[in-house]
C-alpha positions in Angstrom: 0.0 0.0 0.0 1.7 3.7 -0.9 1.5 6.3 1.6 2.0 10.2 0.8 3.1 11.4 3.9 3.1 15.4 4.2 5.0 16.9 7.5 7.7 19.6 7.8 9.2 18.2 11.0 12.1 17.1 9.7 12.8 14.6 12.5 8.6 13.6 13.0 8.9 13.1 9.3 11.8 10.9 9.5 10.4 8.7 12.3 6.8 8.2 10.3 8.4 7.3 7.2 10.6 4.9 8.9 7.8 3.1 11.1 5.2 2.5 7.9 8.1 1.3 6.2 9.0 -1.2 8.7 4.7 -2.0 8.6 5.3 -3.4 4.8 3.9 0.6 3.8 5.3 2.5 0.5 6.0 5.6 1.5 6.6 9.2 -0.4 7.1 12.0 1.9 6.9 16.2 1.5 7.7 19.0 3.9 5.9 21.6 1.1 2.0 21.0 0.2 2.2 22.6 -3.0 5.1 19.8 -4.1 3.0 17.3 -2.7 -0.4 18.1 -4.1 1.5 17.9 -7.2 2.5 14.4 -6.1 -0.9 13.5 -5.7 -2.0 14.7 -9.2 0.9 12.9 -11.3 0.9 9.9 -9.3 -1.6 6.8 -7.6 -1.5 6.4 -3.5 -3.8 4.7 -1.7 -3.9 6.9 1.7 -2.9 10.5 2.8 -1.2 11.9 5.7 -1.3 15.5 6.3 0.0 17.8 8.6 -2.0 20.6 8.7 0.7 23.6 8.8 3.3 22.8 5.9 4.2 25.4 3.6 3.1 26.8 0.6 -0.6 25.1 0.6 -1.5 23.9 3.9 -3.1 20.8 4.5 -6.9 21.6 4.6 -6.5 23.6 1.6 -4.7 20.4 0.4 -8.0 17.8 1.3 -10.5 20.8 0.2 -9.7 20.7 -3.2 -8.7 16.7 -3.4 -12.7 16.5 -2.6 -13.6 18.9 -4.9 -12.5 17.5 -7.8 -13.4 14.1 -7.2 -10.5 12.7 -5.6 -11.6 10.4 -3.0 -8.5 9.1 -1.3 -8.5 8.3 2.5 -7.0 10.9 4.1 -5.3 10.9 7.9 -4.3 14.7 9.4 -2.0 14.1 12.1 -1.2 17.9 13.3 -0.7 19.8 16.4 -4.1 21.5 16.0 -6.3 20.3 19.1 -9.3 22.7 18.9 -12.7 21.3 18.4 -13.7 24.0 15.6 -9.7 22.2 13.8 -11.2 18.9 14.4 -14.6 19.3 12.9 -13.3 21.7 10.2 -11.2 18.7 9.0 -13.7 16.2 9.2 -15.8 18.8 7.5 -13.4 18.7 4.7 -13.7 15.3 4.2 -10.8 13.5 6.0 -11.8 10.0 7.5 -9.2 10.4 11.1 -7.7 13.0 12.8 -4.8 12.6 15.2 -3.5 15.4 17.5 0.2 15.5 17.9 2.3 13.9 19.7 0.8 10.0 19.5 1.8 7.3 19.5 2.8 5.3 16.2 1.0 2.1 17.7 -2.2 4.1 16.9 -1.4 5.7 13.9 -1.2 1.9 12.5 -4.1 1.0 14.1 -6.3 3.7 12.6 -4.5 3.0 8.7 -5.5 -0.6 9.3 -8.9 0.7 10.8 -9.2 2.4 6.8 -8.1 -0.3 5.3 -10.5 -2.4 6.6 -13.3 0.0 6.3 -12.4 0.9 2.3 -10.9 -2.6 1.7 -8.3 -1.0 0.3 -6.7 -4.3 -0.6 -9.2 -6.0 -2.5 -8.4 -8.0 -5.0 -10.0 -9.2 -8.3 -8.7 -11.6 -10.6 -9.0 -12.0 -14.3 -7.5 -13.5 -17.0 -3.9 -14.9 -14.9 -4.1 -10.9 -13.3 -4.3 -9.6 -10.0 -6.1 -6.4 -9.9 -6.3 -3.9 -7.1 -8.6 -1.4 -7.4 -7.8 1.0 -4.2 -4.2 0.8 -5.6 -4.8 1.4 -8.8 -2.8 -1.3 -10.1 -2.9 -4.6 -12.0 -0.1 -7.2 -11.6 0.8 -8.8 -14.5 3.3 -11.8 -13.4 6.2 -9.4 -12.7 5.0 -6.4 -14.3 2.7 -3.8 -12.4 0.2 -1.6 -14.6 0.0 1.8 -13.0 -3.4 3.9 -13.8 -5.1 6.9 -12.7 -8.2 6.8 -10.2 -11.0 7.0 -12.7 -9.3 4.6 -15.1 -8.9 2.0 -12.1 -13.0 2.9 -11.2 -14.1 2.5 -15.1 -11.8 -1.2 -15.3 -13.4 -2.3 -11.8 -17.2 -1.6 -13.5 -16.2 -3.6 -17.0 -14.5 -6.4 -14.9 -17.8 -6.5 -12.6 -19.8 -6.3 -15.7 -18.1 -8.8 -17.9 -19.6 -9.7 -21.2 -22.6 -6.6 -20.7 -22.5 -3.7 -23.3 -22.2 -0.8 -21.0 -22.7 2.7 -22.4 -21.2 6.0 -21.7 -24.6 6.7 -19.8 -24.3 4.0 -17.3 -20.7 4.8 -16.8 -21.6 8.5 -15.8 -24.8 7.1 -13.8 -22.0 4.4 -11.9 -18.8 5.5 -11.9 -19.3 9.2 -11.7 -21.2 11.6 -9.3 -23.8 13.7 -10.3 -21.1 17.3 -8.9 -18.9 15.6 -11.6 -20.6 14.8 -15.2 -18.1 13.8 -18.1 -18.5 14.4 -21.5 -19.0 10.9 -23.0 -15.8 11.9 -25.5 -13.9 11.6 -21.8 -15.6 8.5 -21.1 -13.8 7.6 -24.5 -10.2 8.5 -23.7 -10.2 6.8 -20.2 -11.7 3.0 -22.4 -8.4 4.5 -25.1 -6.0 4.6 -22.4 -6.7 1.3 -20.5 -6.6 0.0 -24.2 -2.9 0.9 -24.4 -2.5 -0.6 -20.9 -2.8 -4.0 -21.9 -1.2 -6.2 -24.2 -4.5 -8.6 -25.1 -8.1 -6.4 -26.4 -10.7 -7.3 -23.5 -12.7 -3.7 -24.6 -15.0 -4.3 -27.7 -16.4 -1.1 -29.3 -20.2 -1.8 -30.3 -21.2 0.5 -32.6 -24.1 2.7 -31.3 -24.6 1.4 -27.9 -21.5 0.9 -25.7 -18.3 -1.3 -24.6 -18.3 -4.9 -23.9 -15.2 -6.5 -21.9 -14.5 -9.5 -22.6 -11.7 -11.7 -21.1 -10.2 -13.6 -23.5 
């Protein structure tokens, strides 16, 4: 599971990192929130930590817009900000825990393992010899992982789920999408064009006029 860890305490930050590691975690840290909310667009992680006052872009700025956009990965603060308004404002924001400096990193496990359970962040499907985690993003291919972008993961999880069905872009949107967040269904295209390239086998059939069929070959 990848971890993007965002604290300025140089030595806090330091004795995180080294801990999740040790728990079997992949971990990227950041002392600046603008570098790391540029992290989180170019890459795939399956849980945030955020400090709350980092530089640049602090944390609930960070988690506000993550949410706005769609971006629904779990997210931890782990700050020095005590106050009950802090608290609710970052549950407010959409974070799913809140730990007040200093803990313990006993507990800081126990509530990632507490999201991991509650998200099943490590579920797995299989399909055609593949191992496919959706939380992560990922697809193992004997030694080769297939990295992908959230929506592409969520559109491959409903044609896996939906094997052999013709879905069209209007299921999609009605499935995979919210209503705050409507594609266009020439998006809906480019995300089925890019999991196309992913794969070295065709599973998506084009039928002409009313949707995409996966088939596993």
């Amino acid at each position: 599971m990848k971890i993007l860890l965002l604290e300025d305490d140089v030595i806090l930050q330091e004795i995180i990192e080294e801990f999740l590691v040790e728990q079997g975690y992949g971990v990227e840290s950041y002392f600046d929130g603008e570098k790391a909310l540029d992290a989180i667009g170019s890459g795939s992680y399956d849980m945030l930590l955020l400090d709350v006052n980092v530089p640049n872009i602090d944390g609930f700025e960070i988690l506000s817009y993550l949410r706005e956009i769609g971006n629904t990965t779990p997210a931890i603060y782990i700050t020095s900000l005590a106050g009950i308004d802090d608290l609710k404002k970052g549950f407010d924001l959409g974070a799913d825990d809140y730990l007040r400096k200093p803990f313990e990193l006993e507990e800081l496990n126990a509530r990632i393992e507490h999201i991991v359970r509650l998200y099943r962040l490590q579920e797995e499907i299989e399909f055609d010899g593949m191992k496919f985690i959706p939380k992560a993003h990922q697809v193992f291919m004997g030694d080769k992982v297939i990295e992908m972008r959230q929506k592409e993961a969520q559109v491959l999880e409903y044609f896996i789920r939906n094997a052999g069905k013709i879905i069209s872009c209007d299921e999609f949107i009605e499935n995979v999408w919210d209503d705050e967040h409507v594609p266009t269904h020439a998006t809906i295209r480019t995300y089925i064009k890019n999991l196309r390239k992913m794969f070295e086998k065709e599973y998506f059939d084009n039928i002409k006029g009313e949707g995409y069929r996966f088939n596993v070959v």
